[in-house]
MITI-978722 format. One line per 2 residues: number of its first residue (from 0); their letters; for each residue z, y, x of N, C-alpha, C. Coordinates in steps of 0.02 Angstrom, whole numbers, always signed. Atoms other than C-alpha are relative to their C-alpha. Layout:
NUM = A = Z/Y/X/Z/Y/X/Z/Y/X | ...
# end
This chain:
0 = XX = -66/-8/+30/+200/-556/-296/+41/+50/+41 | -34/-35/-64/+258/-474/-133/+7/+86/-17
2 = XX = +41/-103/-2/+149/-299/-161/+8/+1/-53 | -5/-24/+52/+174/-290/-331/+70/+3/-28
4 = XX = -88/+2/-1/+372/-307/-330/+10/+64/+9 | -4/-71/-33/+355/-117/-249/-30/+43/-39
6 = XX = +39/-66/+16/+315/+32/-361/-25/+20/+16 | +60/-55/-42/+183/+87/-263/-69/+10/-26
8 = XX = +82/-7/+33/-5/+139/-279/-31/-70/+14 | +46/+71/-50/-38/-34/-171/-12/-64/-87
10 = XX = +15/+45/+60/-4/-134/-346/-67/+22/-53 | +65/-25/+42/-119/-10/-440/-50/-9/+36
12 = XX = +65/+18/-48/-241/-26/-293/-11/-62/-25 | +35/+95/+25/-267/-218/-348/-20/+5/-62
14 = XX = +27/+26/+87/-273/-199/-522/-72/+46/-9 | +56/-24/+22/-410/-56/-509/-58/-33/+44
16 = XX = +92/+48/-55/-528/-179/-368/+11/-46/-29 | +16/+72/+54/-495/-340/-492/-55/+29/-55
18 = XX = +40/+6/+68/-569/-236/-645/-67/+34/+26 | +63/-31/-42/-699/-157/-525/-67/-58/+22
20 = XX = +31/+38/-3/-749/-317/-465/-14/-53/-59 | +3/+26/+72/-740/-395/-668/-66/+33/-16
22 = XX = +47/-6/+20/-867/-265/-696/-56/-20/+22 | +19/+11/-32/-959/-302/-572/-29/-80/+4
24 = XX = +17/+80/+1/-964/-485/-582/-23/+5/-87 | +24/-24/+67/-1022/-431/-777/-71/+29/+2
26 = XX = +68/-12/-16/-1181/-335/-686/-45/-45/+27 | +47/+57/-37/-1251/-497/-587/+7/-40/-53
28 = XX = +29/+29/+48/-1216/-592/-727/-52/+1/-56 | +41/-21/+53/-1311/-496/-837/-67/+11/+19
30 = XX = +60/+8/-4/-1450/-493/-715/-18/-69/+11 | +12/+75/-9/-1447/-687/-719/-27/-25/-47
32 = XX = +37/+41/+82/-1502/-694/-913/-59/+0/-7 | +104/-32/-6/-1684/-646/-874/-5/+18/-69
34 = XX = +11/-13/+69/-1689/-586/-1052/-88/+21/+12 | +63/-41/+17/-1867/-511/-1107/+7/+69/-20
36 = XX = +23/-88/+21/-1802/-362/-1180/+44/+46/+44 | -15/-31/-37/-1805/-263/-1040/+57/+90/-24
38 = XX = -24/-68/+8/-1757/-107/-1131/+85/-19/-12 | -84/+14/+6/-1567/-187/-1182/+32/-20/+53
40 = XX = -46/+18/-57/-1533/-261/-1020/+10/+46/+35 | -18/-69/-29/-1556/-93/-948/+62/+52/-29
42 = XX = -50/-33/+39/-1458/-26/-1078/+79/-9/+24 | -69/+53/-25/-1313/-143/-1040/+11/+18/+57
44 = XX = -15/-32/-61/-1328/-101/-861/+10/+51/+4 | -16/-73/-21/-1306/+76/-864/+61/-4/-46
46 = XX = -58/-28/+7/-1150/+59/-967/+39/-33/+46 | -72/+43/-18/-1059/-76/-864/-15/+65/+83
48 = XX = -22/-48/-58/-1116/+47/-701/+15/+35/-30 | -46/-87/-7/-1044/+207/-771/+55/-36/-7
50 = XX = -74/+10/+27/-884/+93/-836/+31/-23/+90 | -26/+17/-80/-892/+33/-636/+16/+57/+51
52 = XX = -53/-55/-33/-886/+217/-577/+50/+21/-23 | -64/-42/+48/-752/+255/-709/+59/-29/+67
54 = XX = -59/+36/-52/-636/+116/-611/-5/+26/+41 | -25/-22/-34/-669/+167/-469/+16/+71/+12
56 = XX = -25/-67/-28/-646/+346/-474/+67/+22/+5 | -87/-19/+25/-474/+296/-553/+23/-33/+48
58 = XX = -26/+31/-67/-465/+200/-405/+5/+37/+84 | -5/-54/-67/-505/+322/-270/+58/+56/-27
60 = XX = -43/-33/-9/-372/+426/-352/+56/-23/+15 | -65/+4/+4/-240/+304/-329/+5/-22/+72
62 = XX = +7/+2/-69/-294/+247/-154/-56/+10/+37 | +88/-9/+4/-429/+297/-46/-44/-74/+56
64 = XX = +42/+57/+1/-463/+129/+3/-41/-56/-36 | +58/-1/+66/-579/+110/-143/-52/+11/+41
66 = XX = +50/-15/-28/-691/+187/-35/-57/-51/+37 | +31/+59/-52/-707/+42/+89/-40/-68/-50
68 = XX = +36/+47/+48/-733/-51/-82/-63/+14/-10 | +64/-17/+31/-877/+49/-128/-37/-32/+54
70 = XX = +19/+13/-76/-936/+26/+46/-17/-67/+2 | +3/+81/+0/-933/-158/+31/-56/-38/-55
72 = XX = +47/-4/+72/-1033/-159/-146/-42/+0/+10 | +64/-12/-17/-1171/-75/-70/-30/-31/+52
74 = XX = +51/+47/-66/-1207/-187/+105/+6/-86/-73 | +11/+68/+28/-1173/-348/-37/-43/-9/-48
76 = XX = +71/-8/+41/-1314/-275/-152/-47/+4/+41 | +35/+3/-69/-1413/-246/+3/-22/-67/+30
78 = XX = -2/+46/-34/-1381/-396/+75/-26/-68/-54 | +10/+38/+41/-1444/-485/-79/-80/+2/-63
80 = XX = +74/-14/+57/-1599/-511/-228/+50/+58/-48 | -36/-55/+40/-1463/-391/-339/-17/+63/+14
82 = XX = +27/-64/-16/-1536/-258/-212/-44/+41/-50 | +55/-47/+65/-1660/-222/-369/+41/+44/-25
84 = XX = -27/-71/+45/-1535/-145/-460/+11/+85/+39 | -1/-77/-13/-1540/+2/-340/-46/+21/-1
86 = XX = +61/-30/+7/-1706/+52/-377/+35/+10/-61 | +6/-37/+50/-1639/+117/-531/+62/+52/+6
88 = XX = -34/-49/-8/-1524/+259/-570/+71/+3/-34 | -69/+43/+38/-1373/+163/-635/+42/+14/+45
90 = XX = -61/+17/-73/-1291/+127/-456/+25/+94/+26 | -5/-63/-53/-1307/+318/-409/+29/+49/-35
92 = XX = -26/-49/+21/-1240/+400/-553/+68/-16/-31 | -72/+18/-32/-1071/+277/-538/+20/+27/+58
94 = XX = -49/-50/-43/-1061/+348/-385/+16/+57/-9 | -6/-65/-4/-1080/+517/-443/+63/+8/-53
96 = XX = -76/+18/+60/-941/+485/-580/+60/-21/+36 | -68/+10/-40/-830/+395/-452/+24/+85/+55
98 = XX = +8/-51/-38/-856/+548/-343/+19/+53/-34 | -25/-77/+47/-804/+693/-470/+88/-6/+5
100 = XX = -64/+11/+10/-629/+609/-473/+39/+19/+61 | -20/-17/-90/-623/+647/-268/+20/+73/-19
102 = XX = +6/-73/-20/-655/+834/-304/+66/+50/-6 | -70/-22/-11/-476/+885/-353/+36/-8/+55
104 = XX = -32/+37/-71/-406/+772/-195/-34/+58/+44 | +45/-23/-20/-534/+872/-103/+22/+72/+26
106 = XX = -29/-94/-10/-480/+1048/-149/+59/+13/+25 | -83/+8/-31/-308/+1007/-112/-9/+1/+66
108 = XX = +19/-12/-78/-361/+952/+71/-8/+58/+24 | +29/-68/-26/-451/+1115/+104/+59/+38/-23
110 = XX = -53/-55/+15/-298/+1214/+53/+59/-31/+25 | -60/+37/-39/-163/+1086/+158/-27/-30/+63
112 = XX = -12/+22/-72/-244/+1079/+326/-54/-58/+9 | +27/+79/-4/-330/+896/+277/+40/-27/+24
114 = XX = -53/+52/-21/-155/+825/+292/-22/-76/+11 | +28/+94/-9/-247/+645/+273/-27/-6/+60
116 = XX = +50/-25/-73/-354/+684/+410/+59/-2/+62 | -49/+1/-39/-193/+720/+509/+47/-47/+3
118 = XX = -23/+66/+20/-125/+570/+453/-25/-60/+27 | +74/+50/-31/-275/+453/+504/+2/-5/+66
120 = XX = -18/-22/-89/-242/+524/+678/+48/-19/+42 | -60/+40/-7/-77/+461/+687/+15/-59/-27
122 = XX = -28/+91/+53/-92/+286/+611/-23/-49/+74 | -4/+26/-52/-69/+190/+762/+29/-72/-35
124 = XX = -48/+98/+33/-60/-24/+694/-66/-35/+39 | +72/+58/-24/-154/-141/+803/+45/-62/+15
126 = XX = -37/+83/-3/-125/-320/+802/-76/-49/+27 | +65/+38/-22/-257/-458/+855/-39/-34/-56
128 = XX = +17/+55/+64/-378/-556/+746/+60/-32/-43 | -48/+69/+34/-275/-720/+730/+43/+34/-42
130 = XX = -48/-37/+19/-129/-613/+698/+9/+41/-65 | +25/-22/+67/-210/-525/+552/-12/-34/-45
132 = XX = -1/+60/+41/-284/-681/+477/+42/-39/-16 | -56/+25/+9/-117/-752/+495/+26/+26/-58
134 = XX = -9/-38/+68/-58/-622/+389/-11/-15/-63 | +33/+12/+57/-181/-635/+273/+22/-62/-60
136 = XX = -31/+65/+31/-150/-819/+235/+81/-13/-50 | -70/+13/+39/+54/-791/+204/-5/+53/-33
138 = XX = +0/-46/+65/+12/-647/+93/-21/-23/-59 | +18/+15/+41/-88/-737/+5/+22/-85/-18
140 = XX = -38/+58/+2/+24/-890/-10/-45/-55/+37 | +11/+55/-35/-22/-1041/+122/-45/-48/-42
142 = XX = +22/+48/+23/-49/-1163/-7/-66/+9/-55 | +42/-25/+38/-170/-1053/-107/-79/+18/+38
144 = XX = +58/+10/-20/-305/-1072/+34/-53/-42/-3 | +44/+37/+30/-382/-1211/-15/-66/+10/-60
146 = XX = +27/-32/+67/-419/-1119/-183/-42/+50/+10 | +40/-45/+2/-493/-959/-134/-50/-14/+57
148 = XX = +41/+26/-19/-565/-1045/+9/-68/-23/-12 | +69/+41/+15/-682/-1150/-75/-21/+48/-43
150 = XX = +24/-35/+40/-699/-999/-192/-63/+50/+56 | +48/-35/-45/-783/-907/-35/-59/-35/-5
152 = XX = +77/+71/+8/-901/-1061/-20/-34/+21/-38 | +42/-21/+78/-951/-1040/-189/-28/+56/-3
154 = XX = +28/-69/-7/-995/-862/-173/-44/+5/+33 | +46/-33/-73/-1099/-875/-17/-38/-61/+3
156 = XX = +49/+47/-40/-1170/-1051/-6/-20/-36/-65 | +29/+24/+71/-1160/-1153/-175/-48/+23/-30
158 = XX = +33/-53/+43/-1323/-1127/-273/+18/+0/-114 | -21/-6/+96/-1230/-1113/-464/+14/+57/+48
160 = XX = -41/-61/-3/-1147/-977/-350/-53/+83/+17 | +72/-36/-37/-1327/-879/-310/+18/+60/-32
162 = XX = +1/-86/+43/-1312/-740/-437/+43/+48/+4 | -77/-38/-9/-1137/-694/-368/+6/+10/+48
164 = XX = -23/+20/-103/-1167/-696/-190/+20/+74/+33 | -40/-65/-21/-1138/-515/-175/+63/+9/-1
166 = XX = -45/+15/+12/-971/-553/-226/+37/-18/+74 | -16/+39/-70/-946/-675/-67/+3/+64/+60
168 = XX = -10/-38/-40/-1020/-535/+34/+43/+61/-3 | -75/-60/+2/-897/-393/-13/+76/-17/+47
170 = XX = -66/+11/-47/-769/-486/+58/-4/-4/+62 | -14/+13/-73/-836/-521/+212/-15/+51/+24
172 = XX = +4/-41/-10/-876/-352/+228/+65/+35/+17 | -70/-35/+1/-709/-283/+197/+53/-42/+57
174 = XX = -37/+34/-38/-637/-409/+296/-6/+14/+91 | +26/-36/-67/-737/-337/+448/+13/+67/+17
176 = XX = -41/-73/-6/-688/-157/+405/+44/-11/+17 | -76/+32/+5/-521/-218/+395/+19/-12/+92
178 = XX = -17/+46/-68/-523/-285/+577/-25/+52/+33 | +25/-56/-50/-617/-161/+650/+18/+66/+3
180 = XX = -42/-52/+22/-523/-20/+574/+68/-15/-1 | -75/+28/-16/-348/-108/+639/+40/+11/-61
182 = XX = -35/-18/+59/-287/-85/+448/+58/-71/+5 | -50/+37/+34/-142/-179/+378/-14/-41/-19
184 = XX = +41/+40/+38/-179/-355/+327/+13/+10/-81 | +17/+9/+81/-121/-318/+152/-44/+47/-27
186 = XX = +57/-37/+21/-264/-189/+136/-35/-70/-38 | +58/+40/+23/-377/-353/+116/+42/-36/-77
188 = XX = -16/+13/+49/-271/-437/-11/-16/+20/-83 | +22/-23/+67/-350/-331/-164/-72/-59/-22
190 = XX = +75/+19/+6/-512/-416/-108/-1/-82/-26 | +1/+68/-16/-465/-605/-139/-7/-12/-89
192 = XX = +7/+25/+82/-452/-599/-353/-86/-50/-10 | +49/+47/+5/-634/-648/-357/-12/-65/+34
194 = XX = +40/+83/-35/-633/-802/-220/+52/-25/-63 | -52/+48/+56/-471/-875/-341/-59/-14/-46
196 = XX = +35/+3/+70/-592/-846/-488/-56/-59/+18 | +39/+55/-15/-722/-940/-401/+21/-60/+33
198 = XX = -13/+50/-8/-623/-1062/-336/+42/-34/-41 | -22/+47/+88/-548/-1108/-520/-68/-42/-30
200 = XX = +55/+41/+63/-728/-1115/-588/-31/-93/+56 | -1/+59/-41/-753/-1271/-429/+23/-29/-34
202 = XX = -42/+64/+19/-608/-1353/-488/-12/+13/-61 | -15/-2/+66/-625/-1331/-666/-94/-39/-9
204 = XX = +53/+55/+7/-809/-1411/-642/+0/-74/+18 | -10/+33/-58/-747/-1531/-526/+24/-54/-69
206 = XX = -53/+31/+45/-609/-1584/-671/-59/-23/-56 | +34/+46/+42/-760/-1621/-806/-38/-47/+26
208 = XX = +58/+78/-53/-859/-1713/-681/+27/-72/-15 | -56/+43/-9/-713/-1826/-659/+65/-3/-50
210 = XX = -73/-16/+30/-595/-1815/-797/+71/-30/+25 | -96/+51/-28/-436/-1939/-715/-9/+56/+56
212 = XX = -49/-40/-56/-424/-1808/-569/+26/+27/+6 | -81/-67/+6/-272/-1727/-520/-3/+38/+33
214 = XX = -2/-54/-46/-354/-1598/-445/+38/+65/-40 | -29/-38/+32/-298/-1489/-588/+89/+1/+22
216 = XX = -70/-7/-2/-113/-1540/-577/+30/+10/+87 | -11/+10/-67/-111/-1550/-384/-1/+68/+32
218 = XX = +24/-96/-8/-185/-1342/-378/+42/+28/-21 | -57/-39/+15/-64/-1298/-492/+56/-18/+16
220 = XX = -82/+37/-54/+89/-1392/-405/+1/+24/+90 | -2/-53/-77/+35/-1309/-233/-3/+53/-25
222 = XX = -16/-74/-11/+30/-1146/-294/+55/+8/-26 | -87/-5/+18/+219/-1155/-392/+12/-18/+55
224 = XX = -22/+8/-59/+262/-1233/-239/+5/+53/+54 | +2/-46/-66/+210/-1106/-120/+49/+65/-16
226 = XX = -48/-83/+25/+276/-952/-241/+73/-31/+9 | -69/+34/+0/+440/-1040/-257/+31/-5/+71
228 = XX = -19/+15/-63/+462/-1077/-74/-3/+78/+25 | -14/-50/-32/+410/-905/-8/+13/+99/-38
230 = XX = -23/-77/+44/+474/-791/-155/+60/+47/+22 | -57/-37/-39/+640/-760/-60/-17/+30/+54
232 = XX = +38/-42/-72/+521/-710/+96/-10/+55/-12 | +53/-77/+17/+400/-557/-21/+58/+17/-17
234 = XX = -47/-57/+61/+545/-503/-146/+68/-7/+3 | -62/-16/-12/+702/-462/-151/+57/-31/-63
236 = XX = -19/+17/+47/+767/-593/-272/+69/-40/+4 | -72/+17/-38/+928/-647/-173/+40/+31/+17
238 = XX = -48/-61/-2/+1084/-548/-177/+3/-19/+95 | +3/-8/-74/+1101/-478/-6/+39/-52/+46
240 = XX = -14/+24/-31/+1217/-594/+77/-34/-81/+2 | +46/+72/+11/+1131/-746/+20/-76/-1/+49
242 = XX = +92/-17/-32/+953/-666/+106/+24/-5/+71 | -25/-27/-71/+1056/-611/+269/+0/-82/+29
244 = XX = +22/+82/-24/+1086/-802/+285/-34/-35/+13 | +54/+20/+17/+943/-858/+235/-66/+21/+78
246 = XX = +25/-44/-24/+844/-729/+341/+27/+77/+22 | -18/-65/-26/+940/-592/+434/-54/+65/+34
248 = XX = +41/-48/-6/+786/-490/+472/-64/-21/-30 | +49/+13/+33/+666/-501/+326/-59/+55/+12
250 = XX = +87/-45/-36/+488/-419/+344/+6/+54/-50 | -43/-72/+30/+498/-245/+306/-6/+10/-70
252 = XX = -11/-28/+100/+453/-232/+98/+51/-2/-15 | -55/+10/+32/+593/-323/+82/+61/+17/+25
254 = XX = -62/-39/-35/+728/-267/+210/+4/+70/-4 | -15/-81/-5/+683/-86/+168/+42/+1/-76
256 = XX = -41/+0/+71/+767/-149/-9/+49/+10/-29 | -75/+9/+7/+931/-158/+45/+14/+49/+42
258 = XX = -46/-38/-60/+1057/-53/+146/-6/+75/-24 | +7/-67/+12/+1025/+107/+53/+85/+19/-42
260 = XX = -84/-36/+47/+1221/+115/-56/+31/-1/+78 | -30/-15/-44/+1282/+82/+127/-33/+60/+41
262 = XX = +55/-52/-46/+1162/+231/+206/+22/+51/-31 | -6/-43/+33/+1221/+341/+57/+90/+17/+15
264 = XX = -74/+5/-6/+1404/+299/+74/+16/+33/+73 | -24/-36/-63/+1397/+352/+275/-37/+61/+12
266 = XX = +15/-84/-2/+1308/+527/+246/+56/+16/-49 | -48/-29/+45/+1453/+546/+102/+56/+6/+55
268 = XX = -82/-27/-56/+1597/+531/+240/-24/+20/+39 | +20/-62/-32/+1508/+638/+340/+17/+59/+1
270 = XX = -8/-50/+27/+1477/+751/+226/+83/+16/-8 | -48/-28/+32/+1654/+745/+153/+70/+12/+51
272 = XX = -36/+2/-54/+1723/+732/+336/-15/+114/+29 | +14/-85/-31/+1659/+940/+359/+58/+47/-26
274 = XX = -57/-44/+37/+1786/+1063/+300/-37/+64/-52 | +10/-33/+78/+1746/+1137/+110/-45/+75/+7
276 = XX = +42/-56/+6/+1682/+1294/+180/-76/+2/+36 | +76/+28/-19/+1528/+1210/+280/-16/-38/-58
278 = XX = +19/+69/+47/+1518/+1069/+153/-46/+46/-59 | +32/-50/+53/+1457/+1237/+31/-50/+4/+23
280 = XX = +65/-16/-13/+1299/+1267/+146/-43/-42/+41 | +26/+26/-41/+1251/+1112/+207/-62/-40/-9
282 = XX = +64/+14/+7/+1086/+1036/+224/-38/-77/+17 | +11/+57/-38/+1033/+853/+226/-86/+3/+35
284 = XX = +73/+12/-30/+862/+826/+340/+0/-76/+29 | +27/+55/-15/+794/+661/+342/-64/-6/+31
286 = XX = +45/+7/-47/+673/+602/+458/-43/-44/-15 | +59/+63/+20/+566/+470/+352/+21/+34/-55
288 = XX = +21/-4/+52/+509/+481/+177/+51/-32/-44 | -53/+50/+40/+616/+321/+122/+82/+26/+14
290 = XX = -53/-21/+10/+778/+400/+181/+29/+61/-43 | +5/-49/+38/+748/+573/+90/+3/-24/-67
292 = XX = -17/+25/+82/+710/+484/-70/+68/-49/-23 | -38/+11/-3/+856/+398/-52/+59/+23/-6
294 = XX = -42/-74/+28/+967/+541/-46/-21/+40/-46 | -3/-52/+54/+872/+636/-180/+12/-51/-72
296 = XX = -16/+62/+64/+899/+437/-308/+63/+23/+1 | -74/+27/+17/+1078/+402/-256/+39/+42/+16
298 = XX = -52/-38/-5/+1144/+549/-175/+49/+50/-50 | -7/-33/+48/+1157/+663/-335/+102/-30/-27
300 = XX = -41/+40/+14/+1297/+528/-400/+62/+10/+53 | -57/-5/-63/+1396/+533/-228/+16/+92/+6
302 = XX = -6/-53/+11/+1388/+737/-253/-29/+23/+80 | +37/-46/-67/+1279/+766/-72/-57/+41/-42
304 = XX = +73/-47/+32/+1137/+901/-91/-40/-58/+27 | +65/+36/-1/+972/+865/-91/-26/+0/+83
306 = XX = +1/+9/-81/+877/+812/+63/-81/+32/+17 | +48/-23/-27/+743/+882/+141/-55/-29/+68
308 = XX = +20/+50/-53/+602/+783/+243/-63/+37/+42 | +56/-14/-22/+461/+839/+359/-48/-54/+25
310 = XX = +49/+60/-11/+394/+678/+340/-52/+10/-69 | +44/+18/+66/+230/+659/+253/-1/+59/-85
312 = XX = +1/-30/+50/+216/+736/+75/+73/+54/+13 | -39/-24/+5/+374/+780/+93/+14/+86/+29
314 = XX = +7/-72/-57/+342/+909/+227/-17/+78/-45 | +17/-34/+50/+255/+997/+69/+97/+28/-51
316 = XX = -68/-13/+55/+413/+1015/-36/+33/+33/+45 | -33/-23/-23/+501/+1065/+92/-1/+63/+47
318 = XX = +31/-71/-33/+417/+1233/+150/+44/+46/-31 | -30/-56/+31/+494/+1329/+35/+70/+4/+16
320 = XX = -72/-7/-7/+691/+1294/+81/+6/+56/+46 | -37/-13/-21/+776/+1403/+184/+77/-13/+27
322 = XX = -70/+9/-27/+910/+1364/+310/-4/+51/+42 | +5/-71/-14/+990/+1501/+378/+53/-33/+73
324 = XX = -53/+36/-60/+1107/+1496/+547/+56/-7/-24 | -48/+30/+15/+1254/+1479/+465/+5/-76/-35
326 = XX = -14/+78/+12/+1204/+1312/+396/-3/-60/+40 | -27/+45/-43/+1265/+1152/+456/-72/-69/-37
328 = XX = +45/+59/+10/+1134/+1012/+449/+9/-70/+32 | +2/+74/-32/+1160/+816/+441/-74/-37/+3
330 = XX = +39/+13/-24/+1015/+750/+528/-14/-84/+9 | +19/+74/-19/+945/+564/+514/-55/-25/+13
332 = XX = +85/+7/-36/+807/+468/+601/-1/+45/+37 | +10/-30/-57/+822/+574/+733/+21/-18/+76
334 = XX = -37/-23/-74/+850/+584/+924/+17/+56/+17 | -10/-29/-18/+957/+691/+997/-35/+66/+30
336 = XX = +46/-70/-37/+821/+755/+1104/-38/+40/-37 | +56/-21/+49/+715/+803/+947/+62/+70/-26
338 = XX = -52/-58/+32/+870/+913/+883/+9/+39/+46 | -16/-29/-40/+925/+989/+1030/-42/+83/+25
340 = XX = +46/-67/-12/+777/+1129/+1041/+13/+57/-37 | +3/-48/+77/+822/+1209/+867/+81/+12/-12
342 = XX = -69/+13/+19/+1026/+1175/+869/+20/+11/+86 | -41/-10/-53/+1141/+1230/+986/+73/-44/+37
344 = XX = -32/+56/+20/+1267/+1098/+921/-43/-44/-15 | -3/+52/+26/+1221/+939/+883/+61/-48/+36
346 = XX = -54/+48/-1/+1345/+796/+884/-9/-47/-49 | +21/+71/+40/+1326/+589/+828/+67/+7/-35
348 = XX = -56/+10/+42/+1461/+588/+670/-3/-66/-17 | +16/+77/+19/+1402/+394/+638/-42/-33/+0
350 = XX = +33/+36/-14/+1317/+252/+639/-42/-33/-68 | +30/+32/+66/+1197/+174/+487/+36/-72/+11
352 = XX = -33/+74/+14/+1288/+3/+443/-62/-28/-28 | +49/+69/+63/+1186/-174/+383/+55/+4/-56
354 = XX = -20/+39/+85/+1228/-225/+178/-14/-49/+10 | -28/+47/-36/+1302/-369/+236/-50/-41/+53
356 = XX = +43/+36/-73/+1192/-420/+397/-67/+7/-11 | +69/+7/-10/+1028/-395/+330/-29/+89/+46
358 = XX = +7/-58/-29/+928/-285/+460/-58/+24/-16 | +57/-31/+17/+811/-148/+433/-19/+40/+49
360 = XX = +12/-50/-75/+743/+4/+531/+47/+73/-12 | -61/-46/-14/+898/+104/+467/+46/-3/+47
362 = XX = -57/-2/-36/+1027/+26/+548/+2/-3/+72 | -16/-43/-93/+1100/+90/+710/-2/+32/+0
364 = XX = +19/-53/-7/+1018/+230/+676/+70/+62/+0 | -45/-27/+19/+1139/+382/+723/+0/+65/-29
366 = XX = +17/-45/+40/+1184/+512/+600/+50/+54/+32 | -17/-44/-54/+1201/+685/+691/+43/+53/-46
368 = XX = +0/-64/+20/+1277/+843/+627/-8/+53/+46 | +64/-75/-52/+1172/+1023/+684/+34/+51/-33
370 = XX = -32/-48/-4/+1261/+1166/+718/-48/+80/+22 | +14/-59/-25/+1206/+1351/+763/-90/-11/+6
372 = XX = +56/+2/-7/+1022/+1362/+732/-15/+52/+60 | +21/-38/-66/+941/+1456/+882/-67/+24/-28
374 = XX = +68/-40/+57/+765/+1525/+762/+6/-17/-38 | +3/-7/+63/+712/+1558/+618/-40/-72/-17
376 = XX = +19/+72/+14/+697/+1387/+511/-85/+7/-1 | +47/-23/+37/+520/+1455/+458/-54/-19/+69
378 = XX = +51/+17/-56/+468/+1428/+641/+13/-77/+27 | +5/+78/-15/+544/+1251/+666/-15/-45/-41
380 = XX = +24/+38/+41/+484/+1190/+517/-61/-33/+17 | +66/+28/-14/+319/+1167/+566/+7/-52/+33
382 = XX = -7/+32/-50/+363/+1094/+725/+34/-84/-8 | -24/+55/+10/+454/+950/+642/-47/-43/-37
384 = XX = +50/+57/+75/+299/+882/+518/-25/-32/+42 | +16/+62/+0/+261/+727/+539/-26/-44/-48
386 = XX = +76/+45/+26/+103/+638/+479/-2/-64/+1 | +17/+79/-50/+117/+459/+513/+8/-36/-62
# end
């Protein structure tokens, strides 16, 4: 509920490894029917693999941690009797289908440096096991371990669960990338749709075994429970002073939610603090991604220009501007010492305010105005991109 509250690719990332792993759990089933007529089950298999590279190729375009999925596919066919199906030429010409969808991404790289590449280099997140698995658990709501829990079981040890066991192993694959590649615990979170699935079909066997048990009503009363309890934690469903109370420093999805009309409001008296004939050539430069888009949503409305970021993508868009030495630049996310090489002036005009007490990694932050450029922008541009 958390990751999918956020317009991002991270929500499409789940929905394209659920229908990845749908097809997928559609190919072991279909080698579970032992049919006789070999020629249709083959048939069948070569459409659900090309429909499995389709997903993912639409999945490596929206994140390229698809990849680690594929990656996972192939040690849990490996690692299993399903290994037959790679003796045929099904598995290899999904990849070659997922793989055509790279080749645009691709060309782009080779003509930007391999910004990702430079990116990768600078992703500095390490945390410990526990610490990760911790994660894991309150991402995936507390009370909902029981469920995908025993859905792992099922995957890997139950024999009803034999024909799916590649399934089991994907995750524990990814779960080892995951750790050993210090990623984010909500990377793994895409991977958990199938234990749920298998730990419904448990309880949903469990429930005809036994018809009086309340395991049904007891599964679905811990998981409302858990969403309900930690929905004010993922999302942002509490007007701000109510959250600040609640939680004065919520975990960043949701504290990056707020504080942006107060962030917009103190670059406007900034801005409207310059005198009319700077205020004509002046230049906002933001120092993160989320503050730039921020000024190019809400500033329009408040009448600031547009902002300009050498963060990330942004760094792209922003090649082409021109600032010249007569322009005056308000500077955020910065330190002093970072300005000081390129500006002859700088000076702190204010401080980022909390929306009403909740804290983020805006506030405090101070907002500079940059005076007298000292080179040509064309050479400090570079010098400011930032990959991270």
């Amino acid at each position: 509920m958390g990751a999918d509250a956020l317009f991002t690719m991270d929500a499409f990332d789940e929905l394209w490894w659920t229908l990845a792993a749908l097809v997928l759990l559609r190919l072991l089933a279909a080698r579970d029917l032992r049919r006789t007529d070999r020629a249709a089950l083959d048939a069948r298999a070569g459409r659900l693999w090309l429909l499995f590279g389709l997903v993912v190729g639409v999945g490596l375009l929206t994140k390229l941690t698809m990849l680690t999925f594929g990656l996972a596919v192939t040690v849990g066919l490996l690692a299993t009797p399903a290994r037959a199906t790679l003796r045929t030429r099904w598995p290899y010409l999904a990849a070659a289908l997922a793989f055509a969808f790279l080749l645009p991404y691709i060309a782009w790289q080779t003509r930007h440096d391999w910004a990702t590449l430079a990116f990768w280099r600078n992703y500095h997140h390490t945390q410990d096991t526990a610490t990760f698995l911790l994660q894991v658990v309150l991402l995936m709501q507390p009370l909902a371990l029981p469920l995908w829990g025993v859905g792992l079981w099922y995957l890997l040890r139950d024999p009803d669960g034999a024909p799916y066991r590649t399934l089991g192993w994907v995750f524990l694959v990814l779960l080892v990338l995951f750790l050993v590649g210090h990623a984010k615990s909500y990377f793994l979170v895409p991977a958990f749709p199938p234990l749920l699935a298998a730990g419904s079909v448990v309880v949903e066997r469990r429930v005809r075994r036994h018809a009086r048990t309340p395991l049904v009503p007891l599964t679905a009363g811990a998981l409302v429970l858990g969403g309900v309890v930690l929905a004010p934690v993922v999302a942002p469903i509490l007007p701000a002073a109510a959250l600040a109370s609640l939680m004065p420093n919520p975990i960043q999805p949701v504290a990056d939610r707020f504080g942006w009309p107060p962030f917009i409001a103190t670059l406007d008296r900034v801005y409207r603090a310059l005198p009319p004939r700077d205020r004509a050539r002046t230049t906002i430069l933001a120092g993160n991604y989320g503050e730039a888009g921020a000024v190019d949503l809400l500033g329009p409305v408040a009448g600031l220009p547009a902002a300009i970021s050498p963060h990330n993508t942004y760094y792209f868009w922003g090649q082409g501007v021109t600032v010249t030495p007569g322009t005056v630049v308000i500077a955020t996310d910065f330190e002093r010492t970072q300005l000081t090489p390129y500006f002859s002036s700088v000076r702190q005009a204010a401080i980022v305010p909390a929306q009403d007490g909740i804290q983020n990694e805006e506030v405090g932050r101070p907002v500079w105005v940059c005076a007298g450029l000292k080179m040509a922008w064309s050479s400090v541009w570079p010098q400011l991109k930032n990959f991270s």
